[in-house]
N, C-alpha and C positions, 0 to 999 in steps of 0.2 A: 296588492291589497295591504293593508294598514297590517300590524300584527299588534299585540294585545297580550300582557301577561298580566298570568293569574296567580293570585297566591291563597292558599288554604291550609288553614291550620287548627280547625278545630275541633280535629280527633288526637288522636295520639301521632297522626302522621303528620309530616310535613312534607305536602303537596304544591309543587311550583310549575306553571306550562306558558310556554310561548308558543301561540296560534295564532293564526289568520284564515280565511278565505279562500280557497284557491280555488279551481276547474274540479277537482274530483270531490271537494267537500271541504274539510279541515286539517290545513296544514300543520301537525303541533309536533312540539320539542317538551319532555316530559322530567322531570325527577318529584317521584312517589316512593317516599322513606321514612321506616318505620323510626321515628326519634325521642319515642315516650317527651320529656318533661323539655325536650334540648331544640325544640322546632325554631325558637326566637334565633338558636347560632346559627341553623343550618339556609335558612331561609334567603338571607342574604347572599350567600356564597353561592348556593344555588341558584338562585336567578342570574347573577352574575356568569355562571355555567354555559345558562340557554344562550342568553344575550351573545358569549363567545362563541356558540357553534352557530349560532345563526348568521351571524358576521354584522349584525347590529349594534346599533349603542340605543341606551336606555328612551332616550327623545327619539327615536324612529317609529316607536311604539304609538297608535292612537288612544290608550285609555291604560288603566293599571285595575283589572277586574281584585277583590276579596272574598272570602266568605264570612258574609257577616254573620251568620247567626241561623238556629242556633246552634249550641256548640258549648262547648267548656271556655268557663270565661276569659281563662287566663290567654289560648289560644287563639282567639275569638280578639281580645285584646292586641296579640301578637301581629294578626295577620292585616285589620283595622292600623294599628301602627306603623305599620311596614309601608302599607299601601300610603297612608298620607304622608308618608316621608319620602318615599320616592317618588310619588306625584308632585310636591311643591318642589324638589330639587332639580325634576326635570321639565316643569311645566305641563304636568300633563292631568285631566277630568281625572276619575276614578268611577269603576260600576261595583256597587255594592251587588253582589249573587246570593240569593238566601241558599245555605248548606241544603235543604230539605228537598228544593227542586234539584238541585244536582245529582240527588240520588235518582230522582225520578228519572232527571235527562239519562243517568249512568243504565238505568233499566231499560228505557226504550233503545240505548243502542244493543241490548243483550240481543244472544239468537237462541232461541227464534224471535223474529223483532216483536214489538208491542201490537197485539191485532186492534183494530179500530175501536175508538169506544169504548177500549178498556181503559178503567184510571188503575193510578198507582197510588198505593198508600205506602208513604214514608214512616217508619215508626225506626227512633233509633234511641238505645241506651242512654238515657239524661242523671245516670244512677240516680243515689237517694231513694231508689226502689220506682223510679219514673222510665217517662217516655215522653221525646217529644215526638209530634207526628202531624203531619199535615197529609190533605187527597188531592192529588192533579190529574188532572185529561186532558192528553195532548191534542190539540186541534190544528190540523193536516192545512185545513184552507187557510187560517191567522199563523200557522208556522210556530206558533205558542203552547205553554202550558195555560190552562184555567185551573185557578185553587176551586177546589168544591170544598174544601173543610178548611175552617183556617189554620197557622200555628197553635201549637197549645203545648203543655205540659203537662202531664195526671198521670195518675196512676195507668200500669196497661190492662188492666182489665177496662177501663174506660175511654178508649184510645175511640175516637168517631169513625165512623164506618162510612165507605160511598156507597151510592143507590148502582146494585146492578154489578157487572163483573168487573174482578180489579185483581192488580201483581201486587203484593208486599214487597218490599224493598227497605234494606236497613239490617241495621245487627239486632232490633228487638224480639224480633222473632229467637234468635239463637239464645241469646240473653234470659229472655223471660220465657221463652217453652207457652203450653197451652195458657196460659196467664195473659196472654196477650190476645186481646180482642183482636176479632179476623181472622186469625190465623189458617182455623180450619176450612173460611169460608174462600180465602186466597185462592185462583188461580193458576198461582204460579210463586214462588217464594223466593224472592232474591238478598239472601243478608250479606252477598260480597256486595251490593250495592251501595257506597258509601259514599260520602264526601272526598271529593278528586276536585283534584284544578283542572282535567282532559273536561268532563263535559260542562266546568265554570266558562271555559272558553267561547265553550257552542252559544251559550245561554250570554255570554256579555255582548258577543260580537252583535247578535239579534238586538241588545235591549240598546246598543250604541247606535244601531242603524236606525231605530225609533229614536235617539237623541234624549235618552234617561240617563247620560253620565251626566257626574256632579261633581262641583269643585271638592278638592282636596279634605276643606275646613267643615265641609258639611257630612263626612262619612263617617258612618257610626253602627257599635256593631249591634246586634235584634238579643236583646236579651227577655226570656220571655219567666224569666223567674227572678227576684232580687237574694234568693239565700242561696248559697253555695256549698255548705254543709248542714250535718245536721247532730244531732247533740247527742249524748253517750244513748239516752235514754230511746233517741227516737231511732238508733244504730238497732240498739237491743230489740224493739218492739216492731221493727220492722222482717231484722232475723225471726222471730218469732212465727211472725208472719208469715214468712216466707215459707219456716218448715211447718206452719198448719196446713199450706196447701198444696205443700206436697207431699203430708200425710194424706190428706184429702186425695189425689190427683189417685194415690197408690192403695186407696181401699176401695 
């Protein structure tokens, strides 16, 4: 079977994996490393890594999966970049993976596995006092997620909610405490569930056997907000913020 590397970089990590298909599930080669601001150096050497212990070269691969988004932009740009550069150099499609289902895919492999019917809600750290957050349910017979809630950004008291029972997944729960919608109505609370290249894998290898890779020139990373900071004053009013309600939380 075909193998497939993935690159992800739009947390503080820098996440690279080569996988394929095999008899017992998915075959994968991993480097997940914590690199704050330095993901663009490591990225390449690291794949480079896999590609040597798997005893492949770059062209043996059938697609070059990223995580487009969302994500921090710089990252997000990093990982987008990477992917079309070593797709045109070695002729190969690319699968864009949205960051948010990966989280989800990352919780349905938790144990105890995902019971039937329950979605997951994504909600993870977008600072600026945000969250992004999307809702997925995995469906057994299609082998897929369905989004039930779209992408978005907002504040997390405003984060949308699915109908019915569901796992959290993401660092916002850790991050913003009861502040974050859902929380207490969660099932189950997974905030080591993050953006990984291991379940990018799962999720490209499926979306390449439906024949959704795309040339090189066309991948692009999901930015769901265009400001990136925010100004002294909205620093301040947001601090402010912050400690009214957790005066509030503490009386």
């Amino acid at each position: 079977m075909s193998w497939i590397l993935a690159v992800e970089t739009s947390t503080e990590w820098c996440s690279v994996a080569l996988g394929r298909a095999s008899g017992a599930g998915i075959e994968c080669l991993v480097r997940h490393e914590h690199t704050g601001a330095r993901s663009s150096a490591r990225v390449l050497p690291a794949a480079g890594e896999l590609l040597a212990e798997a005893g492949i070269a770059l062209a043996d691969c059938a697609a070059i999966a990223f995580g487009a988004g969302p994500g921090s932009f710089t990252g997000l740009r990093t990982a987008c970049g990477v992917a079309q550069g070593l797709a045109f150099g070695a002729g190969l499609p690319v699968v864009p993976v949205n960051t948010l289902m990966t989280c989800a895919e990352r919780a349905r492999a938790a144990t105890p596995a995902l019971p039937d019917d329950t979605a997951v809600l994504v909600a993870l750290d977008a600072r600026m006092d945000e969250a992004y957050s999307a809702a997925f349910r995995w469906h057994a017979g299609a082998g897929e997620w369905a989004e039930l809630t779209p992408m978005r950004v907002s504040a997390p008291e405003t984060v949308p909610l699915p109908d019915g029972a569901f796992w959290l997944a993401g660092n916002a729960a850790a991050v913003f405490g009861e502040r974050l919608a859902g929380l207490a109505r969660a099932a189950r609370v997974l905030p080591e569930a993050m953006p990984h290249a291991q379940p990018m894998v799962a999720i490209a290898l499926r979306a390449l056997a439906r024949g959704e890779a795309i040339d090189a020139d066309q991948a692009m990373p999901i930015y769901l907000r265009d400001k990136v900071a925010q100004t002294i004053a909205e620093r301040e009013a947001a601090a402010v913020a912050r400690a009214a309600a957790q005066a509030g939380s503490a009386s």
